[in-house]
DOTOR-99002 format. One record per residue (C-alpha): x, y, z; residue number from 1. Coordinates in pm, 1 decimal, padded with zeros to 6 digits. Layout:
         u         v         w    k
         X         Y         Z  NUM
...
This chain:
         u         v         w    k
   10877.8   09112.2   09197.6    1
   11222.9   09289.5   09165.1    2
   11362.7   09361.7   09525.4    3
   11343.3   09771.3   09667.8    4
   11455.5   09939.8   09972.5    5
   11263.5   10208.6   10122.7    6
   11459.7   10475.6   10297.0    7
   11278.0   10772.3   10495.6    8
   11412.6   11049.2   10678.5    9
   11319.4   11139.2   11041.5   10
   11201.4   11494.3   11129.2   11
   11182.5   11781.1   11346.8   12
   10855.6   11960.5   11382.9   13
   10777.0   12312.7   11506.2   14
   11159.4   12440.2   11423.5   15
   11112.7   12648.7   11768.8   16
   10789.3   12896.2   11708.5   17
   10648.3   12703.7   11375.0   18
   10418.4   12524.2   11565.5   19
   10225.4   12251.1   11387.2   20
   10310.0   12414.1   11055.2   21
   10674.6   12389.2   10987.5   22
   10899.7   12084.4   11013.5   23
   11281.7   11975.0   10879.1   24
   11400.7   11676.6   10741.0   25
   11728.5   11488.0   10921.1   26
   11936.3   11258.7   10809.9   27
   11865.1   10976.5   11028.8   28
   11632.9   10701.2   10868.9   29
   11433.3   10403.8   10889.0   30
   11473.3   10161.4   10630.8   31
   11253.2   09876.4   10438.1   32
   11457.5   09618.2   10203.5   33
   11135.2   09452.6   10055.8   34
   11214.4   09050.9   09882.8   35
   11043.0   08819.1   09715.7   36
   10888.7   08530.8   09935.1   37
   10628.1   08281.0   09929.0   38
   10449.6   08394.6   10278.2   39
   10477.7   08715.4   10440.2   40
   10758.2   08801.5   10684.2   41
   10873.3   09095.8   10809.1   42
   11179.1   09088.9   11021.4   43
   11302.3   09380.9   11264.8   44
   11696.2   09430.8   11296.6   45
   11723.0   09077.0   11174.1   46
   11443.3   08936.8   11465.2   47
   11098.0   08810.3   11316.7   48
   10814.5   08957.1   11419.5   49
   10418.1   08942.2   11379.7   50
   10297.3   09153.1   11133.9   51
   09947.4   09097.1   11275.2   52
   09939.4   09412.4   11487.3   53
   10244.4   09611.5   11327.2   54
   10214.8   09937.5   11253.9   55
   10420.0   10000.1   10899.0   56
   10258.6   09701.9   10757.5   57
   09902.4   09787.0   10876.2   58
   09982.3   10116.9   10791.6   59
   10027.8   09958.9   10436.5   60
   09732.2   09744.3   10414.8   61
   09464.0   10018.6   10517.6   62
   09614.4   10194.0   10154.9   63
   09554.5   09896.5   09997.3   64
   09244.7   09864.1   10123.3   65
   09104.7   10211.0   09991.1   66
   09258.2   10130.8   09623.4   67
   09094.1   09800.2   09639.2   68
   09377.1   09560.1   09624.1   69
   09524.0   09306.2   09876.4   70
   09919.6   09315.1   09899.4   71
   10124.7   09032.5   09790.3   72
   10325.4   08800.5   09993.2   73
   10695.7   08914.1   10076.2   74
   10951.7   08922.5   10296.1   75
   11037.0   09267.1   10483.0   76
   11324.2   09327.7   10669.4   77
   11301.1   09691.2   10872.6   78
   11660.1   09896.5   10971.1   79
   11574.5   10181.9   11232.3   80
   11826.6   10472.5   11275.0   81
   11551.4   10685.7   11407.2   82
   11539.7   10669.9   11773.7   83
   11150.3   10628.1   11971.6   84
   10970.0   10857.8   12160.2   85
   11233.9   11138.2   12112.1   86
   11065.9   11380.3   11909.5   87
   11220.5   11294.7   11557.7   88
   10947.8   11196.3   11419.8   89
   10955.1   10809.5   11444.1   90
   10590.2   10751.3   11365.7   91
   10567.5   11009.4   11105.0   92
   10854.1   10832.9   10949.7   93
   10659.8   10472.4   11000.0   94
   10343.8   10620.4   10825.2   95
   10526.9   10737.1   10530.8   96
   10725.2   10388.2   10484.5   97
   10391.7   10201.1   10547.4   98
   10242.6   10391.5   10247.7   99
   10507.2   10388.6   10031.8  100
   10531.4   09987.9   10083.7  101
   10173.6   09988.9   09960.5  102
   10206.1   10204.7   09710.7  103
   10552.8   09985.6   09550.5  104
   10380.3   09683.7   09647.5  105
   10053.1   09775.6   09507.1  106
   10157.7   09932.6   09188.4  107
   09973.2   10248.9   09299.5  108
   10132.1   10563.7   09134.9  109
   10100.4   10736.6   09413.3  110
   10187.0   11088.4   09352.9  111
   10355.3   11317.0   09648.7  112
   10089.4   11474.7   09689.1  113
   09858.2   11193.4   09761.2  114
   10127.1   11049.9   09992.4  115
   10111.8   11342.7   10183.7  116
   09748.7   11362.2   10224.5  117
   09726.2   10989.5   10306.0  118
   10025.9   11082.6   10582.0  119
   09793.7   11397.8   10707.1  120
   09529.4   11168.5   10805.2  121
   09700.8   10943.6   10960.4  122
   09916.5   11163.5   11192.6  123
   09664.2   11419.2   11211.9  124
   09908.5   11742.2   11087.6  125
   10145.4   11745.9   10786.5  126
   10405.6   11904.3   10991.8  127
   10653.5   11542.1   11056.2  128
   10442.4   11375.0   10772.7  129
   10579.7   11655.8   10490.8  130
   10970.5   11654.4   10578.2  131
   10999.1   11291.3   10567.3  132
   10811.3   11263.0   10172.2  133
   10974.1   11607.7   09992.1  134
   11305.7   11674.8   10226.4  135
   11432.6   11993.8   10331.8  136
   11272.8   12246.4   10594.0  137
   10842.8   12221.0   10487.2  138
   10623.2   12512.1   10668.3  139
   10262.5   12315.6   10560.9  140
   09907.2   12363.1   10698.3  141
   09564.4   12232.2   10562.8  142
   09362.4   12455.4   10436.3  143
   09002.0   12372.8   10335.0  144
   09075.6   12005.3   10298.8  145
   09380.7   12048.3   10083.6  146
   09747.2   12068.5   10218.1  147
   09915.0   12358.6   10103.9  148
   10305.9   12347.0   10167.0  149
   10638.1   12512.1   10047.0  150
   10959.3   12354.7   10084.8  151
   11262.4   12591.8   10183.8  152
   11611.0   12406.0   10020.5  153
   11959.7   12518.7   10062.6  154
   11894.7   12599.9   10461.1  155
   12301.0   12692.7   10528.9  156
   12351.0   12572.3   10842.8  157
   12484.7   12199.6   11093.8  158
   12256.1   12039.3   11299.8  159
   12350.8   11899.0   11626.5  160
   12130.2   11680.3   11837.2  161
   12125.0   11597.3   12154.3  162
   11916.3   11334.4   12222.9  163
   11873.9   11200.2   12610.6  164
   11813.3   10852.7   12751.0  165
   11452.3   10916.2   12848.3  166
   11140.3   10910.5   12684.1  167
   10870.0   11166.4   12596.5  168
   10539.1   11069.5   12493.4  169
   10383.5   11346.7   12246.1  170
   10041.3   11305.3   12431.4  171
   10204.4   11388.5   12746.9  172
   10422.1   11694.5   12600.1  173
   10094.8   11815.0   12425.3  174
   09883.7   11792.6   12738.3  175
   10107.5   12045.9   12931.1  176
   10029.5   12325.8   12681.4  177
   09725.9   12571.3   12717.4  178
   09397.1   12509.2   12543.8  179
   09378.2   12881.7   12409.3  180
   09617.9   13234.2   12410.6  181
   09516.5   13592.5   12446.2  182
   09468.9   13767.8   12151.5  183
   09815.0   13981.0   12235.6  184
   10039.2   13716.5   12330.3  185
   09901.5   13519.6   12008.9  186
   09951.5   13794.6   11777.0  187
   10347.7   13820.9   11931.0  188
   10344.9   13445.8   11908.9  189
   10258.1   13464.2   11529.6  190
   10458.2   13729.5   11459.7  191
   10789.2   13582.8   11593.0  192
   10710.1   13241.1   11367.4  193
   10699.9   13454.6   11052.5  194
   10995.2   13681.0   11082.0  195
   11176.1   13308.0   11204.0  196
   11111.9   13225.1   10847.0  197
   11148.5   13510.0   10630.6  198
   11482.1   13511.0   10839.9  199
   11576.3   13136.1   10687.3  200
   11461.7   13213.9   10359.7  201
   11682.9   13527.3   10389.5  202
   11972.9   13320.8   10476.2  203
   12012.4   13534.3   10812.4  204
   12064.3   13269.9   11055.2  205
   12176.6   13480.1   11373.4  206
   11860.9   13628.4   11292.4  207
   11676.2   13314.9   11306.3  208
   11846.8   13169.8   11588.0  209
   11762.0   13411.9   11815.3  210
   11405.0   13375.0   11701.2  211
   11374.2   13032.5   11729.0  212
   11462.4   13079.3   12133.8  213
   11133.4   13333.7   12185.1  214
   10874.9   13106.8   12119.5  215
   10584.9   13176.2   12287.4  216
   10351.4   12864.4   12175.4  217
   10500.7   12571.6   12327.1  218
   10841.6   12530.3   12440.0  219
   10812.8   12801.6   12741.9  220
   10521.0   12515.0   12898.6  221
   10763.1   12228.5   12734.0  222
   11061.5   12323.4   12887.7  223
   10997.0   12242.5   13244.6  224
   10930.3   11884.0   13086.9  225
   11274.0   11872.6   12872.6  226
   11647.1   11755.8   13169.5  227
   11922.8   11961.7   13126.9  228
   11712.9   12227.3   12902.6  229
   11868.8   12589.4   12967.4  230
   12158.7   12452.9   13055.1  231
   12227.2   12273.3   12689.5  232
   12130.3   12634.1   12521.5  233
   12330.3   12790.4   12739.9  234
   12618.8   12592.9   12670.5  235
   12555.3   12559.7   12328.1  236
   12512.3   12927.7   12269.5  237
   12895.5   13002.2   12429.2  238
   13025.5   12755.1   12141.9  239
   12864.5   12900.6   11835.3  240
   12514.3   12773.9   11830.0  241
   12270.0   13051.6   11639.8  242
   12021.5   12901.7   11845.0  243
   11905.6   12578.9   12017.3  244
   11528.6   12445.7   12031.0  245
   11343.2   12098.2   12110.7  246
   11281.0   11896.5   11826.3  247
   10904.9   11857.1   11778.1  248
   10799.2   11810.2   12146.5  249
   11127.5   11670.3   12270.0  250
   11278.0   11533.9   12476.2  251
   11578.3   11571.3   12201.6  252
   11697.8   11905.9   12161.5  253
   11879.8   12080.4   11825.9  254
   12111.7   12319.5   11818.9  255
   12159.6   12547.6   11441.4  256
   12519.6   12637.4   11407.3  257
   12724.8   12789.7   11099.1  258
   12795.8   12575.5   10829.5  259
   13098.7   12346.4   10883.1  260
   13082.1   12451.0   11262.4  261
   12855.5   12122.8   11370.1  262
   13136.1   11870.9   11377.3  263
   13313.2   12131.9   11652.1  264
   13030.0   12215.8   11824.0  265
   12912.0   11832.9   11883.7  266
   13302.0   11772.8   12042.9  267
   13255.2   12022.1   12304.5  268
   12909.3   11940.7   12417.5  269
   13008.7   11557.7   12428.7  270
   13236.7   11651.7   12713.7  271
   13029.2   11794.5   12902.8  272
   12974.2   11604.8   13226.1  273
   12628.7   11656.6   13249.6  274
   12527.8   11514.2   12926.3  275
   12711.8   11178.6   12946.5  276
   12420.3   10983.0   12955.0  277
   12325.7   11178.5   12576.9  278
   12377.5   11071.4   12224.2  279
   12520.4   11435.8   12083.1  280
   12534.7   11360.3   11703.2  281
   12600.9   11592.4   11389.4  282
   12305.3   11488.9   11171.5  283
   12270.9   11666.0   10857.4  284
   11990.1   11811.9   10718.2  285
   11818.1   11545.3   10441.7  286
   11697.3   11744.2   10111.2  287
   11597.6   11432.8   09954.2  288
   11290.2   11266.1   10135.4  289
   11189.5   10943.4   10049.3  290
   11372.2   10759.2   09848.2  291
   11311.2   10408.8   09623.2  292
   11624.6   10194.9   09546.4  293
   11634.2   09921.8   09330.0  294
């Protein structure tokens, strides 16, 4: 077996009033560097660990299992950039290595497409899952068992994160939200999502900015949920920021800023008092997805 190295992006999903549907690609990213060995190890930031309950590598073995094969012995050695429980997608991103370790490992031939649909019913929505296989900003749904999907490339703008010292468990974000929306208020809901992207297609990024701050599906309920949340849009807003949103269901906000404006923008809001206790980084958008080095 020749060695390989994994690499998957993390992701943001929802991109403000895309709920569920639409997700983006960053350029943070966990890593696998898969070896030769004798007996199975997999080692995380350099410390072994069990593989008997871990989640990439049973993520890995249930594809094997429904092509039929068992995976050979090897020694994996995982590098996370992604942080947990932040809403970056971190177990998206684990799903997608996990299959793409069987499908290497396995000799599969898996084709995008099948990655994706593996990914979907894991996670339970493309929206994280899609971002971290093709790259780029994904607006995905499934639609009578198939996932449709179109991937937007080119998207203009910086990215700057800010990404607290607390956790958020999606369960817990998710179980704040309603269980239904009038017929009005869904219809403005809806409508705001679709002129967000025909406004990011259309390269009109004030546009989308200040479309991406009206949703009505989830971050209004979110919010209350999310320290320091008006104030960082606030802030952010006064130093160039198109617009600022949580990132999937937080607690780590993004701000969209002109292009060659994020290094700036992520100076001033790391001097802020208030967010000492952050990690404010520039990330940049990933176009790539998952990649396979030799």
């Amino acid at each position: 077996m020749k060695p390989f190295r994994i690499s998957v992006p993390a992701s943001s999903g929802n991109v403000g009033p895309g709920f569920d549907s639409t997700g983006l690609a960053l350029g943070l990213y966990l890593h696998l560097n898969v070896l030769e060995a004798n007996s199975l190890q997999f080692y995380s930031d350099g410390e072994s660990i069990s593989t008997e309950n871990h989640f990439i590598w049973n993520i890995a073995e249930h594809i094997a299992h429904k092509h039929g094969i068992t995976l050979p012995a090897c020694k994996v050695q995982e590098a996370n950039d992604i942080p947990l429980a932040r809403g970056l997608g971190s177990s998206a991103s684990a799903i997608v290595a996990g299959i793409e370790l069987a499908n290497q490992l396995g000799n599969l031939h898996l084709t995008p497409e099948q990655k994706l649909q593996y990914g979907t019913e894991i996670e339970g929505h493309p929206d994280n899952v899609a971002p971290s296989i093709y790259g780029g900003l994904i607006i995905s749904t499934v639609f009578e068992e198939k996932i449709e999907h179109i991937q937007l490339k080119d998207i203009d703008v910086d990215i700057v994160a800010y990404i607290p010292n607390v956790e958020l468990k999606t369960s817990v974000s998710r179980n704040c939200l309603p269980d239904s929306y009038k017929r009005d208020y869904a219809a403005k809901a809806s409508a705001i999502s679709n002129l967000t992207i025909a406004a990011l297609y259309s390269k009109d990024y004030k546009l989308a900015g200040k479309l991406m701050e009206e949703d009505l599906f989830h971050e209004p309920f979110r919010s209350e949920l999310i320290p320091n949340f008006s104030y960082i849009r606030e802030e952010a807003k006064k130093h160039g920021a198109f617009g600022t949103i949580l990132s999937g269901a937080g607690p780590t906000m993004l701000s969209i800023t002109s292009k060659g404006k994020g290094a700036t923008l992520q100076r001033y809001m790391s001097n802020l008092s208030l967010l000492a206790d952050y990690q404010i980084k520039y990330i940049p958008i990933d176009y790539q997805g998952i990649t396979i080095q030799d």
